[in-house]
N, CA, C and O atoms as a GROMACS GRO file, in nm:
protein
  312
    1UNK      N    1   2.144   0.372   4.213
    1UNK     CA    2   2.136   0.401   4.072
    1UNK      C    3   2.111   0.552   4.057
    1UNK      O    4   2.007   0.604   4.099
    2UNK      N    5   2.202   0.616   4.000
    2UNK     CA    6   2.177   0.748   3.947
    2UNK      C    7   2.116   0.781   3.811
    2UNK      O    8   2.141   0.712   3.712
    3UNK      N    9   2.038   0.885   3.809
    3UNK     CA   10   1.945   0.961   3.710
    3UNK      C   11   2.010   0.933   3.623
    3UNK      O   12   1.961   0.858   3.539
    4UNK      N   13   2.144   0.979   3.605
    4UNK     CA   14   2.190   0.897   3.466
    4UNK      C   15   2.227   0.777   3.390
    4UNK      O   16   2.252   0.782   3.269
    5UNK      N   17   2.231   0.677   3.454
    5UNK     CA   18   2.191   0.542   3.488
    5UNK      C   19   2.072   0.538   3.427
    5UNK      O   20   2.052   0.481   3.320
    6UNK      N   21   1.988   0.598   3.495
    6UNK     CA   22   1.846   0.547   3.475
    6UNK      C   23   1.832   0.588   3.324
    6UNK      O   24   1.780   0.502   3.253
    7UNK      N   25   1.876   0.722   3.251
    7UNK     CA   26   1.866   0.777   3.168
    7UNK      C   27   1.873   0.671   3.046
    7UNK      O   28   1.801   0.643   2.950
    8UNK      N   29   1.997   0.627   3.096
    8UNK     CA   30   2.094   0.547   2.999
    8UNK      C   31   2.012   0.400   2.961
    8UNK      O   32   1.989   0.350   2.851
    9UNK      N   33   1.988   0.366   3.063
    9UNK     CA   34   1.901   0.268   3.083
    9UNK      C   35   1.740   0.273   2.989
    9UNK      O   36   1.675   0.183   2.936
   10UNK      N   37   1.714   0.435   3.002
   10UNK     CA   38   1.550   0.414   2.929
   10UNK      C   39   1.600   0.462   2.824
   10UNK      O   40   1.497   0.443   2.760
   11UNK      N   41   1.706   0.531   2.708
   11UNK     CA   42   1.752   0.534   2.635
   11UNK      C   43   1.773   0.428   2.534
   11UNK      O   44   1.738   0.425   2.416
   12UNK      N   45   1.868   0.299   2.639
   12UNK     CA   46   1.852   0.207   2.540
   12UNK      C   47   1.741   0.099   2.519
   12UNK      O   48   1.738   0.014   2.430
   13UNK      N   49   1.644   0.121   2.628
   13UNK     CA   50   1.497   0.060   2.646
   13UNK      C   51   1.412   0.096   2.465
   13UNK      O   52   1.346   0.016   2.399
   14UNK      N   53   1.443   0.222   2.435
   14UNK     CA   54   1.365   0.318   2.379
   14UNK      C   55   1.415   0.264   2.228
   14UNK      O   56   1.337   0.215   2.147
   15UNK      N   57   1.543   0.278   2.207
   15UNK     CA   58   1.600   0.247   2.108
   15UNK      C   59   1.576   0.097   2.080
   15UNK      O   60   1.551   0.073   1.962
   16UNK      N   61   1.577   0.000   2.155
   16UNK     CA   62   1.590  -0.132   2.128
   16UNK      C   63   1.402  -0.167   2.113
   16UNK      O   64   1.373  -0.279   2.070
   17UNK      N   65   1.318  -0.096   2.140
   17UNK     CA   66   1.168  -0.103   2.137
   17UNK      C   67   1.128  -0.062   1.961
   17UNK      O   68   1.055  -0.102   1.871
   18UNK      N   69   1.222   0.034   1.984
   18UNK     CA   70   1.157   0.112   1.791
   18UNK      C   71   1.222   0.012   1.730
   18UNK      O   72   1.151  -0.040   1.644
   19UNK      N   73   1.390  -0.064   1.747
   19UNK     CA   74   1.429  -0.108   1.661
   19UNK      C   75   1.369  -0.254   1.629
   19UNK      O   76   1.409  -0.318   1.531
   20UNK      N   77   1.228  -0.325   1.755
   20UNK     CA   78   1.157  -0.401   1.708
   20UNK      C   79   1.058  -0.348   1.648
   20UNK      O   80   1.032  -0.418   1.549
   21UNK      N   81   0.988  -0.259   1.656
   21UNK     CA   82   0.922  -0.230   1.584
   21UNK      C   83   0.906  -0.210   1.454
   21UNK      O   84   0.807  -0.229   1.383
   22UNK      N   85   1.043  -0.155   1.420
   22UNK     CA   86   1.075  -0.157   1.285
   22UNK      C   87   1.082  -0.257   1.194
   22UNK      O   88   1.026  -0.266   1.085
   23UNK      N   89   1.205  -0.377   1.284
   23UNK     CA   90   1.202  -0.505   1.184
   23UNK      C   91   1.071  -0.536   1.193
   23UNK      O   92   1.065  -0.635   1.120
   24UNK      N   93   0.984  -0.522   1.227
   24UNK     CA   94   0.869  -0.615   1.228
   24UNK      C   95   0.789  -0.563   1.079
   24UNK      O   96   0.750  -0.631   0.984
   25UNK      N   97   0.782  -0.377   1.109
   25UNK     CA   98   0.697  -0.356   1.005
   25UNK      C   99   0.820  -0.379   0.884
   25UNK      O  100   0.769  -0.338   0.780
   26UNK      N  101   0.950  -0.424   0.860
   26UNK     CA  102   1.016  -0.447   0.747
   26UNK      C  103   0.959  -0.599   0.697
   26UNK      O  104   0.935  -0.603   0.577
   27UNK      N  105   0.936  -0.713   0.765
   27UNK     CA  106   0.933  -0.843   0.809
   27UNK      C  107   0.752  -0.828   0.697
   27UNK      O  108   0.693  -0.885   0.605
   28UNK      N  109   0.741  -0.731   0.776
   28UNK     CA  110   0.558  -0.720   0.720
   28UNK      C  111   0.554  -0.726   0.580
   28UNK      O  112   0.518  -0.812   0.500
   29UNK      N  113   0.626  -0.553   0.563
   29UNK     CA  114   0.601  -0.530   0.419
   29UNK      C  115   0.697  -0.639   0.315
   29UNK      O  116   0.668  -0.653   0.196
   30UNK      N  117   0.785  -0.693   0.364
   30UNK     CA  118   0.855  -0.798   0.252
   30UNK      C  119   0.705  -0.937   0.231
   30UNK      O  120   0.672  -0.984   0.122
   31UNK      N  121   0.649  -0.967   0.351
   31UNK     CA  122   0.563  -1.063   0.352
   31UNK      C  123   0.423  -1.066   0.266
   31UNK      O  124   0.347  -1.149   0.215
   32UNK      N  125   0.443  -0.881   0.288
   32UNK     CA  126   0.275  -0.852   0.213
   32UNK      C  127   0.323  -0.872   0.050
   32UNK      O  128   0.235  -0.896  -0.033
   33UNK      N  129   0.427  -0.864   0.020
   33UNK     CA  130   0.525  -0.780  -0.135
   33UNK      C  131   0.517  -0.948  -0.214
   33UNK      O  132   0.494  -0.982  -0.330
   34UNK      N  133   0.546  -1.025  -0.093
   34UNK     CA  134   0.601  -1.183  -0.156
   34UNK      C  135   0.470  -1.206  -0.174
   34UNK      O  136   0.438  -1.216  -0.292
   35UNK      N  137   0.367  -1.221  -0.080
   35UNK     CA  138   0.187  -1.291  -0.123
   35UNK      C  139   0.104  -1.244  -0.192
   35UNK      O  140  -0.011  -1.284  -0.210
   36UNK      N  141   0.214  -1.053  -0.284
   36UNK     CA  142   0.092  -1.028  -0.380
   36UNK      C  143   0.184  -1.064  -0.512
   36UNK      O  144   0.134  -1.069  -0.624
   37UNK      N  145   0.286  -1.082  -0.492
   37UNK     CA  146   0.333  -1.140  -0.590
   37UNK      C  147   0.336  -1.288  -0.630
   37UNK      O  148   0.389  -1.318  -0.737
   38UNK      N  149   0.287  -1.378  -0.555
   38UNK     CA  150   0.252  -1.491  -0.538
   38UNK      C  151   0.104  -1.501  -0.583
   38UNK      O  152   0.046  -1.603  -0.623
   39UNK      N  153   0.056  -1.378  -0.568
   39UNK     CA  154  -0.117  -1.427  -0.570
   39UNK      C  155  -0.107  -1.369  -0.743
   39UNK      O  156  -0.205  -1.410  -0.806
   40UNK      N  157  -0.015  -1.288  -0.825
   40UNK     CA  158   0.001  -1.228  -0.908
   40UNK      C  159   0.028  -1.381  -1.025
   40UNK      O  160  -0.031  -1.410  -1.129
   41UNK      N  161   0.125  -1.442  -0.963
   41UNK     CA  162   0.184  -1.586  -1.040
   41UNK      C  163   0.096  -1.675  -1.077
   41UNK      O  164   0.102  -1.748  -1.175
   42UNK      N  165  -0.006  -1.668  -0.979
   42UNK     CA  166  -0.121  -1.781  -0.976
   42UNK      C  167  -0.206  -1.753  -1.051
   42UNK      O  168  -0.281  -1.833  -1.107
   43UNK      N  169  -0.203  -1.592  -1.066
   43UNK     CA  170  -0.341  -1.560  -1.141
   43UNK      C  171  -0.479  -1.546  -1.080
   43UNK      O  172  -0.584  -1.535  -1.144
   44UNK      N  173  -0.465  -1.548  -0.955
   44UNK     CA  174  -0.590  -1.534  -0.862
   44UNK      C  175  -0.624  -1.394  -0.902
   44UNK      O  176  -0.744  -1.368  -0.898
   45UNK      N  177  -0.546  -1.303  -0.939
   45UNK     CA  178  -0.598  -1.168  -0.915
   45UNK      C  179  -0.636  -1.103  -1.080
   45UNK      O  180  -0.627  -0.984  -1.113
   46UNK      N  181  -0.679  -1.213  -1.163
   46UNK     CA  182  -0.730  -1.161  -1.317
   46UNK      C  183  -0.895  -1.116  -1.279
   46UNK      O  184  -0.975  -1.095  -1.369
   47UNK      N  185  -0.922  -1.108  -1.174
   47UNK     CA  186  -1.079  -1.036  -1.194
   47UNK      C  187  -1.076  -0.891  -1.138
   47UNK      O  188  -1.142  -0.788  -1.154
   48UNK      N  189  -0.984  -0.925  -1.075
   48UNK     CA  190  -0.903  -0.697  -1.061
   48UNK      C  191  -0.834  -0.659  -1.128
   48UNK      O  192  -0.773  -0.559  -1.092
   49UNK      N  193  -0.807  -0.712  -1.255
   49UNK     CA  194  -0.747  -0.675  -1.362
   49UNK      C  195  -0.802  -0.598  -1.415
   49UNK      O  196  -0.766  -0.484  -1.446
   50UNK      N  197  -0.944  -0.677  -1.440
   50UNK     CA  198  -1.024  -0.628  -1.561
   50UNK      C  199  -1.095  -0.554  -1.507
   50UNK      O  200  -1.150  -0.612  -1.414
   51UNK      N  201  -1.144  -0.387  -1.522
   51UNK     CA  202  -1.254  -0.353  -1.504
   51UNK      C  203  -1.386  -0.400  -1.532
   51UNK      O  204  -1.399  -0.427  -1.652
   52UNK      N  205  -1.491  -0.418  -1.462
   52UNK     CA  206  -1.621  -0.453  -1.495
   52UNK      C  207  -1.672  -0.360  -1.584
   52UNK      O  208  -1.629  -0.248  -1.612
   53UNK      N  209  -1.814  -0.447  -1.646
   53UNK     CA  210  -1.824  -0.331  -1.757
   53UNK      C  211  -1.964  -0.336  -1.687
   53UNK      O  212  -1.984  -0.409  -1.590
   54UNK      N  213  -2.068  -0.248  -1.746
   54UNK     CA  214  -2.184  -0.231  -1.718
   54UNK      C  215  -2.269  -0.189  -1.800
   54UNK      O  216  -2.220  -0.110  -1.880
   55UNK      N  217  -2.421  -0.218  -1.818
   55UNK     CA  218  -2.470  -0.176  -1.907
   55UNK      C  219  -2.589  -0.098  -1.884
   55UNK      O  220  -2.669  -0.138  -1.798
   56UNK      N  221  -2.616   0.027  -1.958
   56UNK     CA  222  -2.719   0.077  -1.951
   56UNK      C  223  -2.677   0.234  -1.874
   56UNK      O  224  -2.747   0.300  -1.798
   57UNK      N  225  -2.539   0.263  -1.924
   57UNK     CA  226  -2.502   0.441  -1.883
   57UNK      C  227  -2.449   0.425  -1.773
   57UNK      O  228  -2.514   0.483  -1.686
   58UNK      N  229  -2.315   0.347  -1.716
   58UNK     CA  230  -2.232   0.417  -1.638
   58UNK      C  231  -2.240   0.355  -1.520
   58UNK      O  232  -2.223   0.233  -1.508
   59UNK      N  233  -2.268   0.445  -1.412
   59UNK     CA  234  -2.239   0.431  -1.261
   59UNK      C  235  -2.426   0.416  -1.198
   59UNK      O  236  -2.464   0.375  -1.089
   60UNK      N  237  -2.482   0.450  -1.277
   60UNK     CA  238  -2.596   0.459  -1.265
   60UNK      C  239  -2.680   0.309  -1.177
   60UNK      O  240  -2.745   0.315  -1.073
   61UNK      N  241  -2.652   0.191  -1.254
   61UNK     CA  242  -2.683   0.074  -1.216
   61UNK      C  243  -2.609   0.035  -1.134
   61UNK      O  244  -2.627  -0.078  -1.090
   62UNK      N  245  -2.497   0.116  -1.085
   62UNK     CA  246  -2.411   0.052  -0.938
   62UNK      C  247  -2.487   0.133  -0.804
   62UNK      O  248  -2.511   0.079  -0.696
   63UNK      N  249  -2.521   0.284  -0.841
   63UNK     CA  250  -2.570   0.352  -0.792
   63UNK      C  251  -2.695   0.248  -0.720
   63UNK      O  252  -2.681   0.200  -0.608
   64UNK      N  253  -2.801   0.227  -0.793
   64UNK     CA  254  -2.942   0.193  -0.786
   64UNK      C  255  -2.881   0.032  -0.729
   64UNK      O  256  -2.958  -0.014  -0.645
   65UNK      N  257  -2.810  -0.024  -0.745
   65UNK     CA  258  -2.799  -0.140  -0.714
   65UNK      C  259  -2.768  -0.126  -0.510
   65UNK      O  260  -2.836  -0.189  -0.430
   66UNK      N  261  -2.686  -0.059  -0.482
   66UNK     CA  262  -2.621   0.009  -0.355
   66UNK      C  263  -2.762   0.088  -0.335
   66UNK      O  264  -2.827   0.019  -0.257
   67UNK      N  265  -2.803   0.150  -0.355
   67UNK     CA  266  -2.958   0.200  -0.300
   67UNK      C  267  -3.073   0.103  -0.235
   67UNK      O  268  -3.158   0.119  -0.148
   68UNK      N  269  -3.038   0.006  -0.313
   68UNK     CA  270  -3.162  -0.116  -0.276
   68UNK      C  271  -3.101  -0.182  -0.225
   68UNK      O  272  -3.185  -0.267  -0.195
   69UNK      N  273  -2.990  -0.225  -0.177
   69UNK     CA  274  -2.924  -0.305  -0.077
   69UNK      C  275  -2.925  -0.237   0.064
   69UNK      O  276  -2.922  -0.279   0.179
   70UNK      N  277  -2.930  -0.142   0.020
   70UNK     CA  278  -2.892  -0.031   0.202
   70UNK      C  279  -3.061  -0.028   0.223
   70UNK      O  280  -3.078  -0.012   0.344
   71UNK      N  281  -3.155  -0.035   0.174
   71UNK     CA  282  -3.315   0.000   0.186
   71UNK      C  283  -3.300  -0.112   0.290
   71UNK      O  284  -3.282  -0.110   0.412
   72UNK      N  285  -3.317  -0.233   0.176
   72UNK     CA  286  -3.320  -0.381   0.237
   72UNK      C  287  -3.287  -0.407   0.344
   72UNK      O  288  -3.349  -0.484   0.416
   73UNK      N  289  -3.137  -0.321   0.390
   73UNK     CA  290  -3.109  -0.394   0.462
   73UNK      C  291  -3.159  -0.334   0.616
   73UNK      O  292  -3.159  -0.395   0.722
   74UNK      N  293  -3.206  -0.182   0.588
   74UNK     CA  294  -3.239  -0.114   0.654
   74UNK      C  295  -3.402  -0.150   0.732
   74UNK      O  296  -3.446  -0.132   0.846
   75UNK      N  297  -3.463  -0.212   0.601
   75UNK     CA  298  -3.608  -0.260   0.645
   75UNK      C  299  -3.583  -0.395   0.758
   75UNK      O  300  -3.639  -0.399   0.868
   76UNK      N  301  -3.517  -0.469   0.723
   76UNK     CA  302  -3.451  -0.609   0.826
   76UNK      C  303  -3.431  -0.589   0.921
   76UNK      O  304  -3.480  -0.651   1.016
   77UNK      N  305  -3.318  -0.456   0.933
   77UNK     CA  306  -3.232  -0.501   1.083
   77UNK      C  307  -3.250  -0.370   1.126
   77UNK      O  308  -3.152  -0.341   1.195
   78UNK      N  309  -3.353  -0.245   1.115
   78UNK     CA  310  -3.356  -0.159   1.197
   78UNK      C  311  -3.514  -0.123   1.235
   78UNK      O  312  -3.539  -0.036   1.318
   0.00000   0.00000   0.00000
């Protein structure tokens, strides 16, 4: 077997490797496209529709809420 042989050989190794790779991530993104459009039909996804609302000024009570969860969790497990 000559170098170019071999060439030819990892050439079409190379090509026929990406060209699975590819259908696969095509295979993917049609699969991900169909189950959010499926999850869209059903209506599973009306609570990411809506923004949450909050009361009492903003980001503030998400803030303080995420502050006392990371304390907590910090007093437990460290």
């Amino acid at each position: 077997m000559t170098i170019v042989d071999m060439l030819g050989q990892s050439g079409v190794l190379t090509l026929l490797g990406m060209g699975i790779v590819f259908s696969f991530l095509i295979i993917l993104i049609i699969s991900v496209t169909l189950v959010g459009k499926f999850i869209h039909a059903i209506g599973a996804d009306n609570d990411v529709a809506q923004p949450a609302t909050t009361t009492g000024g903003g980001t503030a009570p998400v803030i303080a809420a995420i502050t006392a969860a990371v304390t907590e969790y910090r007093k437990t497990n460290l």
